[in-house]
Wavefront OBJ file of the C-alpha trace (Angstrom):
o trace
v 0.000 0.000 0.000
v 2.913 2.543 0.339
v 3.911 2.077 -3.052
v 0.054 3.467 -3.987
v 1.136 6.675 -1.446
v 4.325 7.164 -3.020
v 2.919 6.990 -6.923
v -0.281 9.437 -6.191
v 2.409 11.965 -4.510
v 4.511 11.608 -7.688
v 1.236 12.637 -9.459
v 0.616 15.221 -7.614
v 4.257 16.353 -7.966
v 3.718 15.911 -10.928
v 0.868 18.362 -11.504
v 1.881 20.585 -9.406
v 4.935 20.772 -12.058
v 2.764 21.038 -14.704
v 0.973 23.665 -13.495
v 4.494 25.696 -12.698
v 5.175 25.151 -16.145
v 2.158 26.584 -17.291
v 2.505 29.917 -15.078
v 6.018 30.507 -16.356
v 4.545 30.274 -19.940
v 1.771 32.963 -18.984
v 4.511 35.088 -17.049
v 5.731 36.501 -20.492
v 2.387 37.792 -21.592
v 1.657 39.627 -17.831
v 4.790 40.992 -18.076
v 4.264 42.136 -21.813
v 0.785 44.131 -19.995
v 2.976 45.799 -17.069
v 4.955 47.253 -19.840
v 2.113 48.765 -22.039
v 0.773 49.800 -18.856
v 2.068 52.983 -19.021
v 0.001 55.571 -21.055
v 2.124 56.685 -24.560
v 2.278 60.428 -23.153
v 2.969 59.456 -19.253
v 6.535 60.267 -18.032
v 7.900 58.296 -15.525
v 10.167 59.592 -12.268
v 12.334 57.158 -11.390
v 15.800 57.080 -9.739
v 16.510 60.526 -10.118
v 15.618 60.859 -13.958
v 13.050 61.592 -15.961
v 13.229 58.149 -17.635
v 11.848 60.167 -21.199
v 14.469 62.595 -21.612
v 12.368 63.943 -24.773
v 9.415 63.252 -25.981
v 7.323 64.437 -29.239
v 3.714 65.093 -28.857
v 1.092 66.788 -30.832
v -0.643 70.311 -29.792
v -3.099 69.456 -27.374
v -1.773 66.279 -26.013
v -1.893 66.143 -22.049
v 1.358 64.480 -21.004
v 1.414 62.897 -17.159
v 4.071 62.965 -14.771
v 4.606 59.593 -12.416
v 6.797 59.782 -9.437
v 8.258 56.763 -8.621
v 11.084 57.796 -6.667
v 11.220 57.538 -2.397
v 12.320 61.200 -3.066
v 10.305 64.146 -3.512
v 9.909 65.349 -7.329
v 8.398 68.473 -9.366
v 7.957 69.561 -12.807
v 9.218 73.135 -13.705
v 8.973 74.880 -16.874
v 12.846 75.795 -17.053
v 11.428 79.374 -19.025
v 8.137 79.454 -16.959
v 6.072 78.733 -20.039
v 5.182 75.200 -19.363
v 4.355 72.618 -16.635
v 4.777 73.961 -12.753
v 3.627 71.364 -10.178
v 4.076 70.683 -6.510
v 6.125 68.666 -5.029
v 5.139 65.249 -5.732
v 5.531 61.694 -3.313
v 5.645 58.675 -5.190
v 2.940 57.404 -6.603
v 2.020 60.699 -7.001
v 1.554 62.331 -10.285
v 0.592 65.562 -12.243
v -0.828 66.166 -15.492
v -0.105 69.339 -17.817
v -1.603 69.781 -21.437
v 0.761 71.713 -24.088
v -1.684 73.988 -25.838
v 0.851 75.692 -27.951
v 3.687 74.002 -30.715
v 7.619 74.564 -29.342
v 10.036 73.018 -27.011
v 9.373 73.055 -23.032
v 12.567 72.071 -21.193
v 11.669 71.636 -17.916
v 13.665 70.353 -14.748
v 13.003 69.691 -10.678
v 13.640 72.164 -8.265
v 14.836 70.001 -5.704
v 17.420 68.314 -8.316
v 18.162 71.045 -10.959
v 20.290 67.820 -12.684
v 17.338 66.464 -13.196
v 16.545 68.055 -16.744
v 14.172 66.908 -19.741
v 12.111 68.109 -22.741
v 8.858 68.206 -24.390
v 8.965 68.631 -27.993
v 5.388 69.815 -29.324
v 4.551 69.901 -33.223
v 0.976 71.102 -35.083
l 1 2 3 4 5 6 7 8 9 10 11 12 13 14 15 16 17 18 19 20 21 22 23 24 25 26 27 28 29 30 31 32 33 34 35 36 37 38 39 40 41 42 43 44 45 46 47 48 49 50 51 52 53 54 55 56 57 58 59 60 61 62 63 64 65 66 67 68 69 70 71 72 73 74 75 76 77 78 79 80 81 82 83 84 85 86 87 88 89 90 91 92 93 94 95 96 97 98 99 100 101 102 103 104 105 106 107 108 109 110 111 112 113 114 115 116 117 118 119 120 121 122
């Protein structure tokens, strides 16, 4: 009778594998959906950077800030003209739309290193 024991918990090893298997093949595909996750205009805040040194949007297009960072971040119009927000914690984030067509560099107080650009065409 111990033999029976020891071949159903080899079976159910053996599913148990199976079913491992079958999560690492799904893994790909939820990772693949934690990378679209983030909106085409949405600018993420993350170890000191803006991880989207420049990006090119159209006139009208509202671009969104994520902070990501432990740290405290803002978004400052380098010029004036632009995006001014508060300070943000992470998982905070702030939203600006560019009405007009130019370039907007724009940095964070706190970290005047930390320096990017939105690039807006017609």
């Amino acid at each position: 009778m111990s033999k029976n024991y020891l071949k159903i918990f080899l079976a159910a090893t053996g599913i148990v594998l199976v079913a491992a298997g079958c999560r690492q093949q799904v893994s790909p595909a939820a990772s693949s959906v934690q990378q679209t996750e983030n909106e085409p205009n949405q600018i993420i805040i993350k170890d000191f950077n803006f991880q989207t040194p420049k990006l090119t949007v159209k006139k009208g297009t509202t671009v969104t800030w994520v902070n990501q960072d432990d740290a405290h971040h803002n978004v400052i119009a380098d010029n004036g003209v632009g995006p001014k927000s508060d300070l943000l914690a992470q998982g905070q984030s702030y939203s600006y739309t560019f009405n007009d067509v130019g370039s907007f560099s724009y940095h964070c107080d706190p970290h005047p290193y930390m320096k990017a650009t939105v690039e807006v065409t017609e």
